[in-house]
TIBA-841751 format. One record per atom (N, C-alpha, C): z, y, x; atom name. Coordinates in Angstrom, 3 decimals. Each point is the difference from the previous one (the first is absolute). Example, Ala and Ser with C-alpha at 12.3 -4.5 7.8 and 13.67 -1.06 7.14 Angstrom:
<sites>
Z, Y, X, martor
7.800, -5.690, 13.190, N
0.000, 1.190, -0.890, CA
0.000, 1.200, 0.900, C
-0.720, 1.050, -0.350, N
0.060, 1.190, 0.820, CA
0.730, 1.090, -0.770, C
</sites>
This chain:
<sites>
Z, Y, X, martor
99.405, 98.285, 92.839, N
-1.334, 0.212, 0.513, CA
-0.302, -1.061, 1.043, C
-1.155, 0.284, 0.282, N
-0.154, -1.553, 1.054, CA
-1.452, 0.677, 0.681, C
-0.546, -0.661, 1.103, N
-0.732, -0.112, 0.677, CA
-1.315, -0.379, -0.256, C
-0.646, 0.559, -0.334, N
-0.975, -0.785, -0.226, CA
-1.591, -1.121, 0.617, C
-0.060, 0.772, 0.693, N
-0.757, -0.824, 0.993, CA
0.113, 0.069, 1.869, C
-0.778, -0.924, 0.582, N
0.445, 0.322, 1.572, CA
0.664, -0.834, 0.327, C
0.722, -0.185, 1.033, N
0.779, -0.663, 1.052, CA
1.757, 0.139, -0.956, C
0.351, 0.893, -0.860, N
1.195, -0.118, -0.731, CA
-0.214, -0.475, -1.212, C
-1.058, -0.181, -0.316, N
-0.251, -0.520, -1.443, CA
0.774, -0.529, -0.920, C
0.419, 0.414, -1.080, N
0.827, -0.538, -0.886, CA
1.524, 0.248, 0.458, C
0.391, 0.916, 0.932, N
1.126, 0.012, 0.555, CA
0.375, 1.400, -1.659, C
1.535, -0.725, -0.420, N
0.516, 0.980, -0.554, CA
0.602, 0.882, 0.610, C
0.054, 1.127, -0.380, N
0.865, 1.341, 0.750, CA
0.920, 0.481, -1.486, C
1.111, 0.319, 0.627, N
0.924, 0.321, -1.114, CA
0.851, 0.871, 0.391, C
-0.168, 1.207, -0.267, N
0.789, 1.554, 0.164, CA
1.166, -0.130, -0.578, C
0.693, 0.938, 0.327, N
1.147, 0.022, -1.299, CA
-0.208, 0.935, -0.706, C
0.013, 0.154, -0.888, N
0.056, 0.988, -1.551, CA
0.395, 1.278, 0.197, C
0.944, 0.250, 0.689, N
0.024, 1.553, -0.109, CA
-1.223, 1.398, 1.043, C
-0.606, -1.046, 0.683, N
-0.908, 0.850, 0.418, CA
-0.504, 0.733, -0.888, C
-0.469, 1.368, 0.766, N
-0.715, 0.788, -1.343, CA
-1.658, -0.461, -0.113, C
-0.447, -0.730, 0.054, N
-1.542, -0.689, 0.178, CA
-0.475, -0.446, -1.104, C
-1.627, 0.049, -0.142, N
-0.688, -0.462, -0.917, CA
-1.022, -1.037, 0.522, C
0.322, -1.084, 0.342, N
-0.992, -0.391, 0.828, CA
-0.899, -0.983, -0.868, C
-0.990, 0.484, 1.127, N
-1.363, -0.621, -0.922, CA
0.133, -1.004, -1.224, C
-1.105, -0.439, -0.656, N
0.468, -1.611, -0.549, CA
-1.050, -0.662, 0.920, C
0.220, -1.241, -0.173, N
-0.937, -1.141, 0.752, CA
-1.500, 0.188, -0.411, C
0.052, 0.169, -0.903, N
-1.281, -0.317, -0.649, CA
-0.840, 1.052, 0.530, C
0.591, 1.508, -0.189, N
-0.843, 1.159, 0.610, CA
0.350, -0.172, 1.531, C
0.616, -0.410, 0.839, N
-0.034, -0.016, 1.034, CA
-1.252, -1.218, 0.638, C
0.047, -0.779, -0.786, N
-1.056, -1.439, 0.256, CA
-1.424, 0.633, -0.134, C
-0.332, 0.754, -0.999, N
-0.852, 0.390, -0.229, CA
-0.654, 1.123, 1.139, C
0.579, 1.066, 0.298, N
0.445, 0.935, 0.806, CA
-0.924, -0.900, 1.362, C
0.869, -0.460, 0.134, N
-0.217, -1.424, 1.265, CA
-1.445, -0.593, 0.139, C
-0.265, -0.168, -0.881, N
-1.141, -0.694, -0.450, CA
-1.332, 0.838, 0.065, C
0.136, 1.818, -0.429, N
-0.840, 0.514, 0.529, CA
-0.259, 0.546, 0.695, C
1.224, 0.250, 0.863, N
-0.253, 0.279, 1.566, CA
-0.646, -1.316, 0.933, C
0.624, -0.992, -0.392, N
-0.826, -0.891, 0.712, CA
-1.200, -0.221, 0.230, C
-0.913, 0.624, -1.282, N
-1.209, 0.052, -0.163, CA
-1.041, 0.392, 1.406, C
0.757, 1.721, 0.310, N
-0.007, 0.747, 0.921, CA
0.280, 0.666, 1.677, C
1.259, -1.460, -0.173, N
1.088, 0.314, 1.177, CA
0.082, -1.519, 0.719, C
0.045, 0.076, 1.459, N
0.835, -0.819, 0.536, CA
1.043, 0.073, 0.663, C
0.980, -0.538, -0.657, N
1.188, 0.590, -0.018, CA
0.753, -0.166, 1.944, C
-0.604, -1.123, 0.379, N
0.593, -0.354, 1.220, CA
-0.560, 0.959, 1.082, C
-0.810, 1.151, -0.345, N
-0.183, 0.772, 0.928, CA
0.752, 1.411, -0.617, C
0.619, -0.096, -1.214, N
0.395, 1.174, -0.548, CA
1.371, 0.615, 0.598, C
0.308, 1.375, 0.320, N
1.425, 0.482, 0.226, CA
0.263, 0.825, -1.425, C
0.875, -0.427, -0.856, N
0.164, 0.614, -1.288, CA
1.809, 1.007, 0.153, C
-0.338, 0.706, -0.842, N
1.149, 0.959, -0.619, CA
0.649, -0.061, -1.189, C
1.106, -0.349, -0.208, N
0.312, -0.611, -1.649, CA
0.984, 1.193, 0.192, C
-0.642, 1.091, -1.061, N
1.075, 1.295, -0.580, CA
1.008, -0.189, -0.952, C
1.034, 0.244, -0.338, N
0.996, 0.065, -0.931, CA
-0.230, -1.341, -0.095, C
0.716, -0.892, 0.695, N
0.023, -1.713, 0.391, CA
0.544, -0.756, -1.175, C
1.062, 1.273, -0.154, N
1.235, -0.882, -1.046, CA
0.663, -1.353, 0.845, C
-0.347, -1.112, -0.626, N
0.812, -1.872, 0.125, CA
-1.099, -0.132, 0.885, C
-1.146, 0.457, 1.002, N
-1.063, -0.451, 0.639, CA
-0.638, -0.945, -0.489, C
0.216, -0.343, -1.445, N
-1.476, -0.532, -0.751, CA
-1.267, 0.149, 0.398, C
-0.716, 0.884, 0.218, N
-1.336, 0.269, 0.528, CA
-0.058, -0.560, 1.405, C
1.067, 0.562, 1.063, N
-0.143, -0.265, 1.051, CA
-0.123, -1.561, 0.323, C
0.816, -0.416, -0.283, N
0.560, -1.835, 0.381, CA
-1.606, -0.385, -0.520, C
-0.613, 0.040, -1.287, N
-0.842, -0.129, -0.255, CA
-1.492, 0.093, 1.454, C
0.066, 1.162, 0.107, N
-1.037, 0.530, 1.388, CA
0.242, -1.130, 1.087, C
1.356, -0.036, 0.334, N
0.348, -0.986, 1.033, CA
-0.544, -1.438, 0.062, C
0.319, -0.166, -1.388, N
-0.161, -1.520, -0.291, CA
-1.512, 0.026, 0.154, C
-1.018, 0.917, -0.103, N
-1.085, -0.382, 0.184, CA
-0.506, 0.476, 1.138, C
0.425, -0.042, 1.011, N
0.276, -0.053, 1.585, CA
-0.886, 1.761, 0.571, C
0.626, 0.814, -0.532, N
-0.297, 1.315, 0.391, CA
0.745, 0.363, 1.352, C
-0.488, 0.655, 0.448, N
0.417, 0.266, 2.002, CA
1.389, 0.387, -0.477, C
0.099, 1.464, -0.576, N
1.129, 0.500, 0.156, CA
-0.106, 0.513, -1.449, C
1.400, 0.339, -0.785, N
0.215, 0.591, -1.225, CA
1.547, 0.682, 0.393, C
-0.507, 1.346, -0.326, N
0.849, 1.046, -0.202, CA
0.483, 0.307, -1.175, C
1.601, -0.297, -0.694, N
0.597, 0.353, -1.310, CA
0.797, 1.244, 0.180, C
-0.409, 0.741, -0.762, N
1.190, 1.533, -0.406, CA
0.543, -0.105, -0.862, C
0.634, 0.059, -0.066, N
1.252, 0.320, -1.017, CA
1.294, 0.874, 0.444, C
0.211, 0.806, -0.715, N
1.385, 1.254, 0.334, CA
1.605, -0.648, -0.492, C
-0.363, -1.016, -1.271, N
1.382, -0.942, -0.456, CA
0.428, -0.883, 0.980, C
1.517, 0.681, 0.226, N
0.510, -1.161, 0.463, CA
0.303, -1.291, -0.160, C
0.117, -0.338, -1.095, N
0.271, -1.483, -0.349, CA
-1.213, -0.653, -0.285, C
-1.173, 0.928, 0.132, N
-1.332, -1.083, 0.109, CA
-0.362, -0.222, 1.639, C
0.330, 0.951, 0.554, N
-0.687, -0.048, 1.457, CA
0.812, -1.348, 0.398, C
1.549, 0.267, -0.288, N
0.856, -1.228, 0.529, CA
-0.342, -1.205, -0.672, C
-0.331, 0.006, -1.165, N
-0.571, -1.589, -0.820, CA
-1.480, 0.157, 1.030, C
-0.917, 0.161, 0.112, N
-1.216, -0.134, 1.109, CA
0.337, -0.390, 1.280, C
0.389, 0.474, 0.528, N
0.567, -0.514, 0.972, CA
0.823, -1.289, 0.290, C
1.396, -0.288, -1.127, N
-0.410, -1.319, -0.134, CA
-0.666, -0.999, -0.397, C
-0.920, -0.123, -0.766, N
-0.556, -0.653, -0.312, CA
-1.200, -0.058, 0.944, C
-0.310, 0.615, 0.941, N
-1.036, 0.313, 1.014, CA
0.667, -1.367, 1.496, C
1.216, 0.428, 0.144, N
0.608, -0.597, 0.542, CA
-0.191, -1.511, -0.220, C
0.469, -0.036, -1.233, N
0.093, -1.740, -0.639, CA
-1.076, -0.441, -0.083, C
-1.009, 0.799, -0.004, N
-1.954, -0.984, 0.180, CA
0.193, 0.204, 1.043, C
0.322, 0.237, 1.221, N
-0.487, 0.427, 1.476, CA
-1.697, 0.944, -0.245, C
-0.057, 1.092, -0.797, N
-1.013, 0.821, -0.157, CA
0.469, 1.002, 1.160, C
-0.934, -0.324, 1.230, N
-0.164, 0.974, 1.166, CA
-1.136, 1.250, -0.315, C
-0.688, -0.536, -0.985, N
-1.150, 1.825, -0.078, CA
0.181, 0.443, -0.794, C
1.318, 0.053, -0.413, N
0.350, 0.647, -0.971, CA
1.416, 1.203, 0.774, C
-0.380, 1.035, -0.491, N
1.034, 1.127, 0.817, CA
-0.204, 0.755, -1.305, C
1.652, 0.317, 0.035, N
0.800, 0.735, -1.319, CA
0.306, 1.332, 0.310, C
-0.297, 0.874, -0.433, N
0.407, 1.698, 0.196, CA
0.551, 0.443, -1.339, C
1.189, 0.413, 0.903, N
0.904, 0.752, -1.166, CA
-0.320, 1.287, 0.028, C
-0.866, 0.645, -0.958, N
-0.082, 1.507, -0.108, CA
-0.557, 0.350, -1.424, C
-0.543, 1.336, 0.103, N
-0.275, 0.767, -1.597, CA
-1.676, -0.348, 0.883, C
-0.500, -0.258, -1.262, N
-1.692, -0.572, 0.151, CA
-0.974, 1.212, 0.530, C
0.497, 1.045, -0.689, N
-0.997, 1.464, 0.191, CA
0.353, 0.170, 1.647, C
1.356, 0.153, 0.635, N
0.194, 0.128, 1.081, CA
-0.829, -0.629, 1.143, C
0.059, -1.492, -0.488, N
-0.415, -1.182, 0.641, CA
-1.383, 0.477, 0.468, C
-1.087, 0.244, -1.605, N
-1.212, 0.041, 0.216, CA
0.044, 1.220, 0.807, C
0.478, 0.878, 0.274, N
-0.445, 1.475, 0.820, CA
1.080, 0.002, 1.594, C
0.097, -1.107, -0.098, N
0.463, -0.371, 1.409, CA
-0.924, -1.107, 1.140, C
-0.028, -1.391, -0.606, N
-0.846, -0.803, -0.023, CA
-0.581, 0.332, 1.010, C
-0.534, -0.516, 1.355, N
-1.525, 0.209, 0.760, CA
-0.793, -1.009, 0.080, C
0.084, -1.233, -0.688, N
-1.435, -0.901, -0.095, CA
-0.450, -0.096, -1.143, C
-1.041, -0.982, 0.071, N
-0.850, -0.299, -1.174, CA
0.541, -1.289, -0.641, C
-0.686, -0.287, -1.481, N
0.075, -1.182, -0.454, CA
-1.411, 0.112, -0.719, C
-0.057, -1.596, 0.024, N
-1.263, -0.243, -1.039, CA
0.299, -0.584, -1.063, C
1.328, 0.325, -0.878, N
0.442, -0.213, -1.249, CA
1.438, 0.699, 0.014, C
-0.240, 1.120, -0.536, N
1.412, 0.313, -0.827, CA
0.061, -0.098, -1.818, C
1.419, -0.554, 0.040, N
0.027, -0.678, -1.381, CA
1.321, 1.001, -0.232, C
-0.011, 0.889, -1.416, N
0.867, 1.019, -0.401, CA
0.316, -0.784, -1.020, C
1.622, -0.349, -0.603, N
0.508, -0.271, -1.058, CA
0.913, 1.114, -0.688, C
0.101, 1.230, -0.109, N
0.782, 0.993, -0.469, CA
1.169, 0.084, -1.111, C
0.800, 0.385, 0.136, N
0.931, -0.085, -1.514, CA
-1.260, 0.745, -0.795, C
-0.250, -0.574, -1.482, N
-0.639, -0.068, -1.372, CA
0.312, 1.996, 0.559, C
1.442, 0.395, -0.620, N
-0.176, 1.559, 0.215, CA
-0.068, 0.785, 0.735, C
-0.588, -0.578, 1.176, N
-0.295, 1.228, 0.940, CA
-1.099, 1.045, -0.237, C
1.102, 1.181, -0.225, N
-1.255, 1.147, -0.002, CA
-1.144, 0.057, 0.594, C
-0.212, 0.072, 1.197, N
-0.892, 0.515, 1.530, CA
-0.896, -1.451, 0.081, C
0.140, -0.945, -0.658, N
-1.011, -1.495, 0.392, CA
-1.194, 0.872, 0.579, C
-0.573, 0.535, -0.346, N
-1.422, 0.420, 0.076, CA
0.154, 0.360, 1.767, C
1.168, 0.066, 0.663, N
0.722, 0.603, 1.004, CA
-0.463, -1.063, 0.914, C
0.116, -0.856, -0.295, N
-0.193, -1.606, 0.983, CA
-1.139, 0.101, 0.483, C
-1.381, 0.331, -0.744, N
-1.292, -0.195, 0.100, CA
-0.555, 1.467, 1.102, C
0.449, 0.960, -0.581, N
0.065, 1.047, 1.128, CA
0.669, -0.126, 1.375, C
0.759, -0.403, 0.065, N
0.641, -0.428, 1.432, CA
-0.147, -1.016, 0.802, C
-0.724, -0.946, -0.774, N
-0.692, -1.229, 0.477, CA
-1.379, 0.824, 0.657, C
-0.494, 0.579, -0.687, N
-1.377, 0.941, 0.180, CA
-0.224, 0.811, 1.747, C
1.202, 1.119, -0.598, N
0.417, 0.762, 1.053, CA
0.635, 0.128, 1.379, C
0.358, -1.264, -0.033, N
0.833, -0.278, 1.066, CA
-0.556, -1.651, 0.681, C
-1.311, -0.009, -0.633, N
-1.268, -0.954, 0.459, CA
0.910, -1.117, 0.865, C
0.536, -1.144, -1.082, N
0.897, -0.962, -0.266, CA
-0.995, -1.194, 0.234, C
-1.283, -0.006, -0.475, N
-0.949, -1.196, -0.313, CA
-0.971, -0.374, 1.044, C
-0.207, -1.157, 0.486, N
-0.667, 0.043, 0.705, CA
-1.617, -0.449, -0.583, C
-1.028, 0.045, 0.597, N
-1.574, -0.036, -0.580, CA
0.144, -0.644, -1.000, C
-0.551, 0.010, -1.268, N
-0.483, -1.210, -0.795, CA
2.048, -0.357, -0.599, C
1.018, 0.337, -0.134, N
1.562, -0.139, -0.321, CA
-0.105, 0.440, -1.069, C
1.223, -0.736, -0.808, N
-0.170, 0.063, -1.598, CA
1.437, 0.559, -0.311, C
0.012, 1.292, -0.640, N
1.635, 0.714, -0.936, CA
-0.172, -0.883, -1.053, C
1.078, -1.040, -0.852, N
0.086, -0.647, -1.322, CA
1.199, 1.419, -0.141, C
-0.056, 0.172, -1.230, N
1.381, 0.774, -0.607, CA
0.100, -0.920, -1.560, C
1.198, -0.318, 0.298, N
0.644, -0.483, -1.554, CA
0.963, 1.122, -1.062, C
-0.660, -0.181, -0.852, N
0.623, 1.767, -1.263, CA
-0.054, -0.462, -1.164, C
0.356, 1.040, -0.758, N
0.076, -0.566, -1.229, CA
-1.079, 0.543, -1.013, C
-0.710, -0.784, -0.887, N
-0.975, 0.289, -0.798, CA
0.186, 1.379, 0.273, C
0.513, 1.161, -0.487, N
-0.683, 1.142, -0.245, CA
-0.198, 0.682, 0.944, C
-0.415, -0.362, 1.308, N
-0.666, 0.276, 1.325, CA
-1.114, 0.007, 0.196, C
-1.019, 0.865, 0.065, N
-0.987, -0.163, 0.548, CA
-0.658, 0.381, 1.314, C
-0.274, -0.976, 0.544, N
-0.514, 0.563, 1.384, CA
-1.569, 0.047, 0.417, C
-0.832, -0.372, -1.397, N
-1.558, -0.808, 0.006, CA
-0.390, 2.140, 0.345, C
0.269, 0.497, 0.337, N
-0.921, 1.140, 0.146, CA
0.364, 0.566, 1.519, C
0.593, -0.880, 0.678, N
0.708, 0.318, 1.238, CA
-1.302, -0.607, 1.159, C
-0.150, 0.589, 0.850, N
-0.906, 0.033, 0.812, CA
0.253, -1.615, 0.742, C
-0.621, -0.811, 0.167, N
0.028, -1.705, 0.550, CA
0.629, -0.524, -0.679, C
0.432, 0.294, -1.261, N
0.089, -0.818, -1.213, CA
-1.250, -1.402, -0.375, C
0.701, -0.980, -0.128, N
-0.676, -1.375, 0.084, CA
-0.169, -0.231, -1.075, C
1.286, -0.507, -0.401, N
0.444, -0.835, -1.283, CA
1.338, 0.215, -0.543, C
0.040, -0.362, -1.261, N
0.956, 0.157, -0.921, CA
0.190, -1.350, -0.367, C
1.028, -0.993, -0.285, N
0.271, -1.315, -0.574, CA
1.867, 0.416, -0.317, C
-0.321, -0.944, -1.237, N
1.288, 0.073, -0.865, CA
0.312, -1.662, -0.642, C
1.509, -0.032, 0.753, N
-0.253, -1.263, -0.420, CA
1.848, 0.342, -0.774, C
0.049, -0.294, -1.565, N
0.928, 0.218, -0.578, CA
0.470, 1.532, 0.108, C
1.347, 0.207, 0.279, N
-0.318, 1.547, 0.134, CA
0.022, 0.350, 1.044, C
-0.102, -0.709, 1.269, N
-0.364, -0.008, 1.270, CA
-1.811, 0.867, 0.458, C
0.581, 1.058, 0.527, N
-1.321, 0.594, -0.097, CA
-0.346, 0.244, 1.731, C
-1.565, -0.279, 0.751, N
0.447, 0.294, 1.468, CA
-1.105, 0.956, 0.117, C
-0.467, 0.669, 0.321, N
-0.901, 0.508, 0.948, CA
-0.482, -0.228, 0.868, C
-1.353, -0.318, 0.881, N
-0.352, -0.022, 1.245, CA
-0.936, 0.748, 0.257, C
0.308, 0.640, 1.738, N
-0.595, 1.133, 0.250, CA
-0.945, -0.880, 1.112, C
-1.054, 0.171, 0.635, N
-0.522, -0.318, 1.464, CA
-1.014, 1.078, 0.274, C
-0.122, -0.371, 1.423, N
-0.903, 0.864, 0.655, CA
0.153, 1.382, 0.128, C
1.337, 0.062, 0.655, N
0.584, 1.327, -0.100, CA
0.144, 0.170, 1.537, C
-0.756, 1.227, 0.059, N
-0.847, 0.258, 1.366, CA
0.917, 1.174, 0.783, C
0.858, 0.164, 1.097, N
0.464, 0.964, 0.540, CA
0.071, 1.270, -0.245, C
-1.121, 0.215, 0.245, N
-0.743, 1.590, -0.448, CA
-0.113, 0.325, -1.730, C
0.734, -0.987, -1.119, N
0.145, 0.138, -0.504, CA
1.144, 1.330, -1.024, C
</sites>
């Protein structure tokens, strides 16, 4: 995998194989990228990268000079691959938490104006992310939930439901304008 745009650009990143991770491909991540940009500036953004995995998403955020990015992940041998490799860019806004994601979100006391959910394909409860993002008023004004799932997910009837884009079998969701009092 590699970097795709930003200040790391073109930097390869290379996990080792036995992680249990699915991480993005380039192409849906570029894309991904591409339409948040539309919407976002990222250098004022504090983002949340859920179920991090290899911090694909995150390094990504960084590289396009976001304040601070928060990665969860509960695996140990991903938190420890993030971390080094966090190390070896000298990525300072980037801070790694080792925990279970549901915990995280119902612990948590600030906001972000982008949380980005990558879930294992079988997680029962996905629908779980979007409620607790909700409930526990995670977003700040105008902050965008992406959730990445697998085709037979639907979230288009979910209240600040945006958009749906599918790129291969890469499927994401985006939620905005998800209001406290929600």
């Amino acid at each position: 995998m590699r970097i795709v745009s930003g200040r790391y650009k073109r930097r390869v990143i290379s996990p080792p194989k036995n992680l249990p991770v699915r991480p993005t491909t380039d192409m849906a991540k570029e894309s991904v990228f591409n339409i948040m940009g539309n919407y976002i500036e990222f250098s004022r953004c504090e983002v949340l990268d859920l179920f991090a995995g290899t911090g694909n998403i995150s390094y990504e955020f960084v590289s396009r000079g976001c304040k601070t990015v928060t990665a969860v992940d509960i695996n140990f041998g991903c938190v420890r691959f993030m971390k080094e490799t966090s190390a070896k860019l000298n990525m300072k806004e980037l801070v790694i938490v080792k925990q279970d994601v549901f915990r995280y979100l119902n612990s948590v006391k600030r906001k972000f104006d982008i949380i980005f959910a990558d879930p294992p394909y079988d997680l029962e409860n996905i629908h779980e992310i979007y409620r607790k993002v909700v409930d526990n008023q995670l977003l700040n004004p105008d902050g965008w939930l992406i959730i990445e799932h697998p085709e037979e997910i639907d979230f288009s009837e979910m209240k600040h439901f945006y958009e749906h884009r599918k790129y291969g079998r890469v499927n994401f969701s985006f939620f905005n304008n998800i209001k406290s009092n929600d």
